[in-house]
N, C-alpha and C positions, 0 to 999 in steps of 0.2 A: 965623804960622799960616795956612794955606789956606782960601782962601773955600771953601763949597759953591756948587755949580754948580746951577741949577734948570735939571733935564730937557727936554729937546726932547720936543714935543710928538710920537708917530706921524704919518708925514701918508703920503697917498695920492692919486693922480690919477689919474683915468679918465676915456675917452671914449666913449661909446656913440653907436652908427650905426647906423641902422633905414630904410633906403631914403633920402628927403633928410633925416628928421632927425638934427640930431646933438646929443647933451646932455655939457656937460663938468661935472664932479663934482671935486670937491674935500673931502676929507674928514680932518681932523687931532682926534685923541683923546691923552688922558691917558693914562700907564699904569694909573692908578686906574679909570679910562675905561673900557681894554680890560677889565681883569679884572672891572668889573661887569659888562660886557656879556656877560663869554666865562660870570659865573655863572646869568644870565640865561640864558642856553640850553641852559645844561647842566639848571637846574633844569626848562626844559620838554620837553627832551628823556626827562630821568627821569620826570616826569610821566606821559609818554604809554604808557608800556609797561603800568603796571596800570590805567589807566582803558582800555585796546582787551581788557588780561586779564577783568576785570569782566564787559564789555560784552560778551564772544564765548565766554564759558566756559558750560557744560552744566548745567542742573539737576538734582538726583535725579527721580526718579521722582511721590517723594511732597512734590516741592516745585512751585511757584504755575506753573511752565510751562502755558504755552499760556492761561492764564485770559486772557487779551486776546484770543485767538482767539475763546472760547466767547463770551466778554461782547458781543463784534461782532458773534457769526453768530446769537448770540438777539436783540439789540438791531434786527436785520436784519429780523427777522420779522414 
């Protein structure tokens, strides 16, 4: 019977150059690794569309708009 094999790690190297600095980076993950990370971002990338929805959308008429205005420009007086 064949052994299982245990996965090689991802790895990656990079060098960055910034005028005389130079930083070398080394970076090896799991495949469990990558895919928490890759759900990490996805959950805040979904995240971000209805919390700017929220934040930038329009009130009615008959709803609390502008009451921060009044409260400031009487509190002002």
């Amino acid at each position: 019977m064949s052994e299982l094999k245990k996965p090689e790690p991802n790895r990656i190297n990079a060098r960055l150059q910034a005028g005389k600095m130079t930083a070398d980076l080394e970076v090896q993950m799991s495949s469990s690794g990558l895919l928490a990370v890759g759900a990490l971002v996805s959950g805040i990338l979904l995240s971000v569309v209805p919390i700017i929805w929220v934040s930038t959308r329009k009130l009615p008429d008959g709803g609390r708009q502008g009451t921060t205005e009044k409260r400031l420009t009487s509190s002002a007086r």
